[in-house]
FIPAVO-664282 format. One line per 4 residues: for each residue x, y, z of N, C-alpha, C. Coordinates in steps of 0.2 Angstrom, whole numbers, plus 5000, padded with zeros to 4 digits. Each point is the difference from the previous one (the first is absolute). Layout:
N
X Y Z X Y Z X Y Z; ... $
// end
This chain:
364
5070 5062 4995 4994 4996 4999 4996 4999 5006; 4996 4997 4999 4995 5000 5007 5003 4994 5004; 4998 5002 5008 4999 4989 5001 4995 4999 5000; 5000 4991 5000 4994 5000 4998 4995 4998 5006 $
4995 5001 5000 4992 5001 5002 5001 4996 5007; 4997 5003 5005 4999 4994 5005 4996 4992 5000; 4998 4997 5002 4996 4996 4998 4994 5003 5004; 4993 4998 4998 4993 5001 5005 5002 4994 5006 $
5002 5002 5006 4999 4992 5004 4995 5002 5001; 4993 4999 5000 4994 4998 5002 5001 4993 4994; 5001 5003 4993 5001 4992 4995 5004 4996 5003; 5006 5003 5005 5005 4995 5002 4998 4995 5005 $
4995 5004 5003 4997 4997 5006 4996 4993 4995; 4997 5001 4998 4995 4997 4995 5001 4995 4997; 5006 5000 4994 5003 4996 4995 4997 5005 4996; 5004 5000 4994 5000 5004 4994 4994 4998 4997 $
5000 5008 4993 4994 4996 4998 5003 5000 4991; 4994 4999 4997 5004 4998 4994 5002 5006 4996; 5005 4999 4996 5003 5005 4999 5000 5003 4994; 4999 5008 4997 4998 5000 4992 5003 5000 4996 $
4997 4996 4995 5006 5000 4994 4996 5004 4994; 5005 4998 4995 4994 5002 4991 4997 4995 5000; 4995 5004 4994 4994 4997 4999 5002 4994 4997; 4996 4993 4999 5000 4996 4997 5000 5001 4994 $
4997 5005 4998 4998 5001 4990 5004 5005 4999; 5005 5002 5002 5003 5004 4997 5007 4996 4997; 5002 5003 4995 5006 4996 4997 5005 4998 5000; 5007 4996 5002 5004 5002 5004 5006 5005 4996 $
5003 5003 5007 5004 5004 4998 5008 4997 4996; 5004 5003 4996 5005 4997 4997 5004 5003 5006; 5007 4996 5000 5006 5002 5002 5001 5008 5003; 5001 5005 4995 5001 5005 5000 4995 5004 5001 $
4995 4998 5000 4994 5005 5003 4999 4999 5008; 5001 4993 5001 4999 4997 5007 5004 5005 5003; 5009 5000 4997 5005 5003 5007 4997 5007 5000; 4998 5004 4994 4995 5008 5000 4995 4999 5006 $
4996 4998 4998 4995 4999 5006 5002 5000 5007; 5007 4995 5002 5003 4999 5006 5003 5008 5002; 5003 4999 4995 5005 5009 5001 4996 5007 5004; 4995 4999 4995 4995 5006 5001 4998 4998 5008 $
4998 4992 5003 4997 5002 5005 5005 5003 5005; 5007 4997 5000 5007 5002 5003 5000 5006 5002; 4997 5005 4992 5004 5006 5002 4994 5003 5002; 4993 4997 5000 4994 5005 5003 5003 4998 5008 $
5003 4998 5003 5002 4999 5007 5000 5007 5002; 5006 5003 4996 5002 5006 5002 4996 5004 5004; 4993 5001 4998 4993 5004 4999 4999 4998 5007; 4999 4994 5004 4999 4996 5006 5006 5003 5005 $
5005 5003 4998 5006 5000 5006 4999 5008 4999; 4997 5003 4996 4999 5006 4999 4995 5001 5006; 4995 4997 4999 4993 5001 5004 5002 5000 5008; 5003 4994 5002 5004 4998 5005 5002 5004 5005 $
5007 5003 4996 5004 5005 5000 4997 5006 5004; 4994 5005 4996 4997 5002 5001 4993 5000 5006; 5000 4995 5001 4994 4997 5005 5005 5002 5008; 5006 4998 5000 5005 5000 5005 5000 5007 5001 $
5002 5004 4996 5001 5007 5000 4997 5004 5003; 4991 5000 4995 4996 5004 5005 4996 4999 5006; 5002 4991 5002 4997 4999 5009 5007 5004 5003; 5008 5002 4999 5004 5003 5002 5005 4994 5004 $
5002 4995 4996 5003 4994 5003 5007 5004 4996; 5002 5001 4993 5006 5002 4997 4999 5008 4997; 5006 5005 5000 4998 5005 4997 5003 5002 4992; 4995 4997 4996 5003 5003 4992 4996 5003 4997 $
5001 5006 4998 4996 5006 4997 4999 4999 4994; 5002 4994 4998 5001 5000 4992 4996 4993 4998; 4998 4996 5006 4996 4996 4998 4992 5000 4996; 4997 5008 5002 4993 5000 4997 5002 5000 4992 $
5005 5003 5000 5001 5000 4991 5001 4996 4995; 5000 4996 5002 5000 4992 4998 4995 4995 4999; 4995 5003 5004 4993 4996 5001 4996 5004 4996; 4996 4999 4993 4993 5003 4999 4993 5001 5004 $
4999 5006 5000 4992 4997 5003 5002 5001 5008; 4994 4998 5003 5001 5000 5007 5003 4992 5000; 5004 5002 5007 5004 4994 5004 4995 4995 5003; 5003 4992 5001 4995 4999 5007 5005 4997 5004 $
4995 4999 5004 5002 4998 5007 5002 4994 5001; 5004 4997 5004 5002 4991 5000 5000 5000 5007; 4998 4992 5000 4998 4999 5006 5009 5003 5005; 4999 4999 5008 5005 5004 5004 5007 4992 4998 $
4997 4994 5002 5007 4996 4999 5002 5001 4991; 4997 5002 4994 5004 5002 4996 5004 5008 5000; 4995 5004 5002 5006 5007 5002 5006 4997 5005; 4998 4997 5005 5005 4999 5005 5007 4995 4995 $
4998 4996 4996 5004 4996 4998 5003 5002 4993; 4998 5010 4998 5005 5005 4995 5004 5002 5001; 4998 5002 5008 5003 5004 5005 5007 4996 5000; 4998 4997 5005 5006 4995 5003 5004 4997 4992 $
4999 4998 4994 5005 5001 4996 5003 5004 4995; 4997 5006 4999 5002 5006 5001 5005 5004 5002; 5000 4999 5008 5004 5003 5006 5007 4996 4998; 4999 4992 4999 5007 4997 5000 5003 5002 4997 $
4997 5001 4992 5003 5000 4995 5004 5008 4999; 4996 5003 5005 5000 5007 4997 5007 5001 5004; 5001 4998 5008 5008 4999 5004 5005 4995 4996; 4999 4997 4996 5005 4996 4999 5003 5006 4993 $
4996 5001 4995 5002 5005 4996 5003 5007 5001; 4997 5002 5006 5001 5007 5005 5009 4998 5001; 5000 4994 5006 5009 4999 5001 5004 5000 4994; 4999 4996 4997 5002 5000 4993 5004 5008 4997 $
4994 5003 4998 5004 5006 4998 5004 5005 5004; 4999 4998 5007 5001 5005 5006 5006 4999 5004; 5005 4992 4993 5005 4998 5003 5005 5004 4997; 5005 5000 5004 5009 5004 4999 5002 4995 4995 $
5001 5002 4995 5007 4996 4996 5004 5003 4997; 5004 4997 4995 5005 5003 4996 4997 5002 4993; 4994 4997 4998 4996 5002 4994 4996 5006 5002; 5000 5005 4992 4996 5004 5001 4995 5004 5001 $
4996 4994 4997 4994 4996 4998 4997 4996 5000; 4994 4997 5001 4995 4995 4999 4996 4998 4996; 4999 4997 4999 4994 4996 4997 4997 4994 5000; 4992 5002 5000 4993 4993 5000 4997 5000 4995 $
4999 4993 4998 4995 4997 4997 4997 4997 5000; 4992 5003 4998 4992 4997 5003 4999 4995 4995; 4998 4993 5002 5000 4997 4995 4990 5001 5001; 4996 4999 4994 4996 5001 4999 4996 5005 5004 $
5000 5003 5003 5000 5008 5003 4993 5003 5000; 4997 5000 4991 4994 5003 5001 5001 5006 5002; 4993 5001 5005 4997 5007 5001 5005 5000 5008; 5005 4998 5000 5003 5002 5008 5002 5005 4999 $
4998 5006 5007 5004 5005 5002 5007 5000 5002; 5002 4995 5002 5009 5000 5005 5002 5007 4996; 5001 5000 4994 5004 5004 4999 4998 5009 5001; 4997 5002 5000 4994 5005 5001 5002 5003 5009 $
4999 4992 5002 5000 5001 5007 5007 5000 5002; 5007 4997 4998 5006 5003 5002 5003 5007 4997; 4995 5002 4995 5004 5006 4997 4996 5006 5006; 4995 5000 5003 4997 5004 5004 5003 5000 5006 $
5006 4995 5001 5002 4998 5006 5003 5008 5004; 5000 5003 5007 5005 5005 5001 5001 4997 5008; 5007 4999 5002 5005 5005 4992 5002 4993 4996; 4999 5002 4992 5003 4995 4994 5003 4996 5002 $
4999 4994 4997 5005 4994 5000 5007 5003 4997; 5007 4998 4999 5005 4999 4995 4998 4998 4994; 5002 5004 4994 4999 4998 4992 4999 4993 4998; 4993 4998 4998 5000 4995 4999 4996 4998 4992 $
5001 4996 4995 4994 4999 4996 4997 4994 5000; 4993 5000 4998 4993 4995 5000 4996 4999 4993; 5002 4994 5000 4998 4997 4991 4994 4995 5005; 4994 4998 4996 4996 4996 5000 4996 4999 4993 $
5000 4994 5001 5001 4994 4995 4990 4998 5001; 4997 5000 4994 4992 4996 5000 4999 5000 4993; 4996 4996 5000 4996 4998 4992 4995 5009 4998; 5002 5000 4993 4998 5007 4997 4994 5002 5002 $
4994 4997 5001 4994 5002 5003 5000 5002 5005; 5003 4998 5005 5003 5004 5006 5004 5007 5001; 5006 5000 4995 5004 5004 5000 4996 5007 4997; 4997 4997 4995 4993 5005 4994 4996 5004 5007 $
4997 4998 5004 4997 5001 5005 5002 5005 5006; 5007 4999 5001 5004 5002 5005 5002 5005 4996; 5002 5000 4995 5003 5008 4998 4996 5005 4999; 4992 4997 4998 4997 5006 4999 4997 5002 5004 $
5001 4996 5005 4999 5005 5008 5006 5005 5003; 5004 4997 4998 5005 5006 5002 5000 5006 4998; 4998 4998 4991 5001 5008 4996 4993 5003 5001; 4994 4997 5003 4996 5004 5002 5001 5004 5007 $
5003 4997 5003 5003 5004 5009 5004 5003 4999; 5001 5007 5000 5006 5005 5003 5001 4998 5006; 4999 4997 5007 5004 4998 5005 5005 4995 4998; 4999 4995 4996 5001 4995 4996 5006 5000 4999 $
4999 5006 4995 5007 5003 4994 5003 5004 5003; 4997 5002 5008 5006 5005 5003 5005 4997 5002; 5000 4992 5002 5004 4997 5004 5004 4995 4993; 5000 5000 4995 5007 4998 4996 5003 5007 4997 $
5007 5000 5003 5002 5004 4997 5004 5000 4994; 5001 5006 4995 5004 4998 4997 4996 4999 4993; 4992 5002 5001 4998 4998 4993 5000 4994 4998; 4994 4997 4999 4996 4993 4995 5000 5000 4993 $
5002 4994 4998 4999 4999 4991 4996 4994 5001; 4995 4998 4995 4995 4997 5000 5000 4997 4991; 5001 4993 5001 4997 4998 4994 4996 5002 4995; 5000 4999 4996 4994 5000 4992 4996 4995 5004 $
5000 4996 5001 4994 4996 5003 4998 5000 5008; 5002 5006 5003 4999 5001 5005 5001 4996 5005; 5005 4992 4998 4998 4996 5006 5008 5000 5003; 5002 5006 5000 5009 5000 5005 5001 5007 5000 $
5004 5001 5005 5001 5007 5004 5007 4998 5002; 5005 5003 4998 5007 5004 5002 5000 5007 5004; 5005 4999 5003 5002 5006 5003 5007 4998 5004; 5004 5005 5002 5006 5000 5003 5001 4995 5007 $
4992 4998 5005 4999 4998 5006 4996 4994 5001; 4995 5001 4993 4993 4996 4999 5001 4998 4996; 4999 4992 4998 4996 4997 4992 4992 4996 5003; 4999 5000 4996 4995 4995 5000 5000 4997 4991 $
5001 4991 5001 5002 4996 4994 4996 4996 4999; 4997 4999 4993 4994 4994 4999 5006 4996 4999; 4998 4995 5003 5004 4992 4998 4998 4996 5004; 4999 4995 4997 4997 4991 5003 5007 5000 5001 $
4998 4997 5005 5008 4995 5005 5001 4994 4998; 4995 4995 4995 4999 4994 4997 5005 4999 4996; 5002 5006 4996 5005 4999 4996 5006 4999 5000; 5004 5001 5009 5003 5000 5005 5004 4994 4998 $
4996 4996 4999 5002 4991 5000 5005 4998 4994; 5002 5004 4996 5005 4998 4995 5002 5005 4998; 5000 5005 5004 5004 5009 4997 5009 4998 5005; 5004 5002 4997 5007 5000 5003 4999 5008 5001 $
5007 5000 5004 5001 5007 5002 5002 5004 4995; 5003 4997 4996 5003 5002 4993 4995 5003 4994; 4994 4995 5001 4993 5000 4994 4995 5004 5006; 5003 5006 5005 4993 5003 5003 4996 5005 4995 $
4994 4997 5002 4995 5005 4995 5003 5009 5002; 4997 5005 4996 5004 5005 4999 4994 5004 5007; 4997 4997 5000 4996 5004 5007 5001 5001 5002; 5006 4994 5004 5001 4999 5009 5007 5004 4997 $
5003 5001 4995 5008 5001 4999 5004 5005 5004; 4995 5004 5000 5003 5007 5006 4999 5000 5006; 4999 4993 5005 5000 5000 5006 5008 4997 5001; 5002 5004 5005 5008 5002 5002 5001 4993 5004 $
5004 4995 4999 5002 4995 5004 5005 5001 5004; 5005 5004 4998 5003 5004 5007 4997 5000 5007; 4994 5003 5000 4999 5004 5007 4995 4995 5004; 5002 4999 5006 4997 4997 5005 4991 5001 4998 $
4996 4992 4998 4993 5001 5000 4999 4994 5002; 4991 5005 5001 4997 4996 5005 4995 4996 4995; 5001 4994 4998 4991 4998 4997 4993 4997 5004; 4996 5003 5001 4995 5001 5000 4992 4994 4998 $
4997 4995 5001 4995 4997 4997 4996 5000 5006; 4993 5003 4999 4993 4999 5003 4995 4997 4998; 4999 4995 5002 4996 4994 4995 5002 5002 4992; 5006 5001 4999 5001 4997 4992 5001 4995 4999 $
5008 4996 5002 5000 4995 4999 4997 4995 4999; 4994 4999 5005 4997 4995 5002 4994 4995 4993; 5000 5009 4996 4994 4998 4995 5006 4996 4994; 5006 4997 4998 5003 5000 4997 5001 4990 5002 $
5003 5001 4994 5002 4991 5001 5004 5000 5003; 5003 4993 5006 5005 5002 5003 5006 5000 4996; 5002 4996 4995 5007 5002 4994 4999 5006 4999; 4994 5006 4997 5002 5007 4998 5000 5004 5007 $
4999 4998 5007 4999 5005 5006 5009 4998 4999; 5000 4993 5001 5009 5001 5002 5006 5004 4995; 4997 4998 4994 5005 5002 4993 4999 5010 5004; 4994 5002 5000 5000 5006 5000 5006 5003 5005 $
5001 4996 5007 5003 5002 5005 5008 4999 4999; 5001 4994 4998 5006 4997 4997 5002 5006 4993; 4997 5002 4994 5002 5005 4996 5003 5007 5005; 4997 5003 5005 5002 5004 5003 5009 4999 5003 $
4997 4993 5005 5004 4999 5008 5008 5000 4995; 4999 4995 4993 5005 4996 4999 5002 5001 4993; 4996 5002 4996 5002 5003 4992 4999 5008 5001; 4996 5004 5001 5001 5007 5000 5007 5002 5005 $
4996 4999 5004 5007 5004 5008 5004 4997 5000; 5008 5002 4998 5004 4995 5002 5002 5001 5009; 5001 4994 5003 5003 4999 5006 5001 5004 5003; 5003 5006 4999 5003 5006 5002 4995 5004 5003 $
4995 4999 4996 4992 5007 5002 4998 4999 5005; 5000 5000 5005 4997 4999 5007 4993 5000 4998; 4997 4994 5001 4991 4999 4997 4995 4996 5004; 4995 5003 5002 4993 4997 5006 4994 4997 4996 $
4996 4998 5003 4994 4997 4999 4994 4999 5004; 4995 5004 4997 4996 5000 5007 4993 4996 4997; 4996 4997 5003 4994 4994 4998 4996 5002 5004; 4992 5001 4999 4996 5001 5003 4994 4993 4996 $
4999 4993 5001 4997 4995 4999 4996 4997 5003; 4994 4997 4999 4997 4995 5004 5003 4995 5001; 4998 4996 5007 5005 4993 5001 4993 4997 5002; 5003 4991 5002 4997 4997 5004 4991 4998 4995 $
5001 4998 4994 4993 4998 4997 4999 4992 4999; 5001 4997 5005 4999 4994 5003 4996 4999 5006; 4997 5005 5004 4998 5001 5005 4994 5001 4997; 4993 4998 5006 4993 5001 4996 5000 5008 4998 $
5002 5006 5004 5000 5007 4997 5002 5001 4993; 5006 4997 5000 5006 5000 4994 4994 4997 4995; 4999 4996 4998 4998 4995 4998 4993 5005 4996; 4995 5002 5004 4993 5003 5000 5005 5007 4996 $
5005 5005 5001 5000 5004 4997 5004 5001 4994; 5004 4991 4998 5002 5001 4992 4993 4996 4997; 4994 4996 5003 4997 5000 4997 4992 5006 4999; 5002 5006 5003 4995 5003 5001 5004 5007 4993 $
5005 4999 4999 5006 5003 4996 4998 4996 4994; 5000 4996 4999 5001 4995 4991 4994 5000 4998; 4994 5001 5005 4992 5003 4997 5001 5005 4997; 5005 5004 5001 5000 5009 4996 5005 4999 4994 $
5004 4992 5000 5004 5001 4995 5007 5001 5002; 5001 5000 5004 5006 5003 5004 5002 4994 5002; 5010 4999 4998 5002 4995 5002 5005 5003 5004; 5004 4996 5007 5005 5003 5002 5005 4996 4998 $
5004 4996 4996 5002 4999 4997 5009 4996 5004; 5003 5006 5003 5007 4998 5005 4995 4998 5008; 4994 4998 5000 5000 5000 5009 5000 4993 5000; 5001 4995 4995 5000 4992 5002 5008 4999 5003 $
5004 5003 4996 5008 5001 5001 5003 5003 5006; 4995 5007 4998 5005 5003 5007 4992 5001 5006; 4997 4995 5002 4996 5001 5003 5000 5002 5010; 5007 4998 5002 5003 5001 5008 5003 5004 4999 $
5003 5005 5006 5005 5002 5001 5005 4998 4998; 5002 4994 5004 5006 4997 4997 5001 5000 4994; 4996 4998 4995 5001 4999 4992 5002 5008 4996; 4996 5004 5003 5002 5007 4999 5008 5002 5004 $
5002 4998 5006 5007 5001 5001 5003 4996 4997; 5000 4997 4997 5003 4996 4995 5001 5001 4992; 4995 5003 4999 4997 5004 4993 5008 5004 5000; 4999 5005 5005 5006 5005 5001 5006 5000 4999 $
5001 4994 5003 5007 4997 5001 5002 4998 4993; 4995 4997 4995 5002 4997 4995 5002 5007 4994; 4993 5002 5002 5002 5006 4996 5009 5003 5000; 5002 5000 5005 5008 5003 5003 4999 5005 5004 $
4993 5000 5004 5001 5006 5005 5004 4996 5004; 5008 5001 5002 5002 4996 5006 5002 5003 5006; 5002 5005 5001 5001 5003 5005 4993 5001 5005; 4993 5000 4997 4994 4999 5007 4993 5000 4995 $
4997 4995 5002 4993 4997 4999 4996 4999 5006; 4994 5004 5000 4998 5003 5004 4993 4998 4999; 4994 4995 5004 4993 5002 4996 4995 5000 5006; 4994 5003 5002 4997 5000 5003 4992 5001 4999 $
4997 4997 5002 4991 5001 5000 4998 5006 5001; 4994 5002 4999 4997 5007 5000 4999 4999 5009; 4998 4996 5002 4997 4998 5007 5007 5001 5006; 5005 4998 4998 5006 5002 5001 5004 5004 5002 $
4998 5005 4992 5003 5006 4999 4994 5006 5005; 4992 4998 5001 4997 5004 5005 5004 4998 5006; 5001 4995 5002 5002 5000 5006 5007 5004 5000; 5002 5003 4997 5008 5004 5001 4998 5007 5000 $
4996 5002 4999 4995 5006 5000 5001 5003 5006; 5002 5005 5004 4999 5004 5007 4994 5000 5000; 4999 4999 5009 4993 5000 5001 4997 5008 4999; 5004 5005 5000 4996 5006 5000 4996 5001 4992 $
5005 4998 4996 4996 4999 4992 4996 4994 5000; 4998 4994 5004 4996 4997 4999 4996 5002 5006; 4997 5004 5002 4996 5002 5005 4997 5005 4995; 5006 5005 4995 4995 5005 4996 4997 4995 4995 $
5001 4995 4997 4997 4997 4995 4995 4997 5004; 5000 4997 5008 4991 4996 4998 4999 5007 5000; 5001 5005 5002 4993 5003 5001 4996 5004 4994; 5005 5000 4996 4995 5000 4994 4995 4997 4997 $
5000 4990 5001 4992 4998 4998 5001 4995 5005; 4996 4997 5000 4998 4994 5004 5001 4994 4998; 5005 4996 5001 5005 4995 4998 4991 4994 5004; 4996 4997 4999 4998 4996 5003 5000 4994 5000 $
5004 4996 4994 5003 4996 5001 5008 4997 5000; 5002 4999 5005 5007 5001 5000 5001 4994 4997; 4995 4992 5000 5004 4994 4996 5001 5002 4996; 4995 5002 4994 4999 5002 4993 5005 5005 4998 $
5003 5006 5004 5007 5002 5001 5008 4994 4998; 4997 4998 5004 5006 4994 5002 5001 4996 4997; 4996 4999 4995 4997 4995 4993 5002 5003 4997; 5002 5008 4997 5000 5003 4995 5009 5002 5000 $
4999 5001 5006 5008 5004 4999 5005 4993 5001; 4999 4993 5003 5004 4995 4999 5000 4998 4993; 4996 5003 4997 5001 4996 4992 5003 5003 4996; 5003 5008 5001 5006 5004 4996 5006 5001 5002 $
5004 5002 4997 5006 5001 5002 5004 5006 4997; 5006 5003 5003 5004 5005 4998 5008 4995 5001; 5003 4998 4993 5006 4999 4999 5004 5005 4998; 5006 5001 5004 5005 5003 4998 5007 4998 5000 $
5006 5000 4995 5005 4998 5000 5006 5004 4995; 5007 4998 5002 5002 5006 4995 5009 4997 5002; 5003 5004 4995 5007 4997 5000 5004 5007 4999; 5006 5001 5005 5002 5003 5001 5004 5003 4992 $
5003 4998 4996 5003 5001 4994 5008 5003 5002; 5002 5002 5006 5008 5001 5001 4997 5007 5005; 4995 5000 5001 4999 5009 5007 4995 4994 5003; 5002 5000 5005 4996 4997 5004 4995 5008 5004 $
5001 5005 4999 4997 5006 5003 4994 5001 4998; 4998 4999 4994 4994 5001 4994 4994 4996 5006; 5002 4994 5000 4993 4994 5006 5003 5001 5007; 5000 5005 5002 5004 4999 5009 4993 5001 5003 $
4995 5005 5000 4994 5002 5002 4997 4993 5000; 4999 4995 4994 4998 4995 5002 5003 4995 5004; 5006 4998 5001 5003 4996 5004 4999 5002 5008; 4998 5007 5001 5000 5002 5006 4993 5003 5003 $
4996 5001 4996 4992 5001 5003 4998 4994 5003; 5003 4994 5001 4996 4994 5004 4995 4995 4995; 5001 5004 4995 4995 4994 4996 5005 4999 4993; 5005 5003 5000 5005 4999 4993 5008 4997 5005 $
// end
């Protein structure tokens, strides 16, 4: 899913202005047309982090070949502190998932779960990796318009379909793809909130709880009530995996919406309809290292700002990034990348080998 939107600071500079809603004469909506209407705008996010993604790419900030395929029509352009602020949490994410697979253990296998996922490449872009990661499999999890969407891009690309191997089976309703390495599975994670591990829908059933996994949320969680953001991670941490499974957690969030920025950009957000929903709760770092902990990551909770995370950046790769566009304002930089965050946390399950990379790269 997308994050969301910068705020304008010239509004910020200014005081807000008034912000749109519906029309007065139109009729109100019921319950259940209200949550459709939310839902749809949640998962048109996707289309935004698509656009994003793709803005990054072609000024040559990240290299992912598979990002045009994803985007209809021509791309555009984002200003440089949103390419710079793709960049920068793309790279994090993309090292922490990289060590991950790239660690020695006694298992034979891996596996991640993207939770709401969309139109991401990650998995596209680890299978092209050379030389190959170790055997790993990749389920991602989004509402069926999404998944509808994603699969019929893939069976239109042979580049696509060259990289799962092993042959694809695809639903009668085209909204789920199987394969030996790949799934992609429609399911609300809302439903999270009162399924036991025992009463798992038949979706999720064939993911291996066995094997050392990493789960994954990139502004997903944030659109969800915090009861279903936590039930979803709690089903995982505490009723799917038993204890044994060595299992991670990685969070990409906005924080800090108490500050005028914060403030101007969840109310420049609720103009489009968009609520973030967990940032009253988990709004600081701290509250995010804390989130972790509770969830049972106990062995290391780990969170950092975007603003942070550039500063860990070698200077020779932040000299090649300015010189692709013209960063002109560094406050409005500094405004943007203090207000997200990359959490990471994870519990050994009995091989403390599977998270050694993170305990030992300086930032785990």
């Amino acid at each position: 899913m997308a994050a969301p939107q910068i705020p304008n600071l010239n509004t910020l500079r200014r005081g807000s202005g008034r912000p749109l809603g519906r029309d007065r004469g139109a009729p109100p909506l019921n319950n259940n047309e209200d949550q459709a209407v939310k839902d749809k705008i949640v998962q048109q996010t996707d289309q935004d982090a698509s656009v994003s993604r793709l803005s990054a790419v072609e000024v040559g900030y990240l290299d992912d070949p598979f990002a045009k395929l994803f985007v209809p029509g021509p791309g555009q352009r984002r200003f440089p502190i949103i390419n710079r602020g793709t960049y920068v949490r793309t790279i994090a994410i993309d090292n922490l998932v990289d060590t991950f697979l790239s660690s020695t253990c006694s298992f034979p296998k891996k596996q991640i779960i993207s939770l709401g996922a969309g139109s991401d490449t990650r998995f596209f872009r680890l299978r092209s990796k050379t030389p190959p990661f170790s055997p790993f499999t990749y389920h991602e999890l989004d509402f069926p318009s999404n998944t509808v969407q994603k699969i019929s891009t893939i069976t239109r690309s042979p580049v696509l379909r060259s990289l799962i191997p092993g042959g694809i089976a695809i639903s009668e309703d085209l909204a789920s793809l199987s394969s030996p390495c790949y799934s992609i599975i429609p399911f609300d994670l809302r439903t999270l909130l009162t399924t036991s591990a025992s009463a798992v829908s038949p979706a999720i059933s064939h993911i291996d709880t066995s094997l050392p996994t990493l789960l994954i949320s990139e502004c997903c969680l944030i659109y969800l009530t915090p009861a279903h953001a936590d039930s979803t991670i709690c089903f995982f941490a505490q009723r799917l995996f038993p204890l044994t499974t060595p299992l991670a957690l990685i969070l990409y969030e906005p924080i800090n919406p108490h500050t005028p920025f914060g403030q101007v950009m969840v109310s420049n957000l609720a103009a489009r309809g968009i609520e973030l929903q967990t940032l009253k709760k988990y709004g600081s770092l701290e509250a995010q290292r804390e989130r972790l902990r509770v969830y049972g990551f106990q062995e290391g909770q780990r969170v950092r700002t975007v603003d942070e995370l550039w500063e860990g950046v070698s200077e020779q790769e932040k000299e090649r990034v300015a010189g692709l566009e013209m960063v002109d304002e560094v406050e409005e930089w500094r405004l943007l990348a203090g207000h997200y965050c990359v959490g990471w946390g994870w519990r050994d399950g009995g091989d403390g080998d599977v998270w050694r990379g993170w305990r030992e790269d300086g930032n785990g």
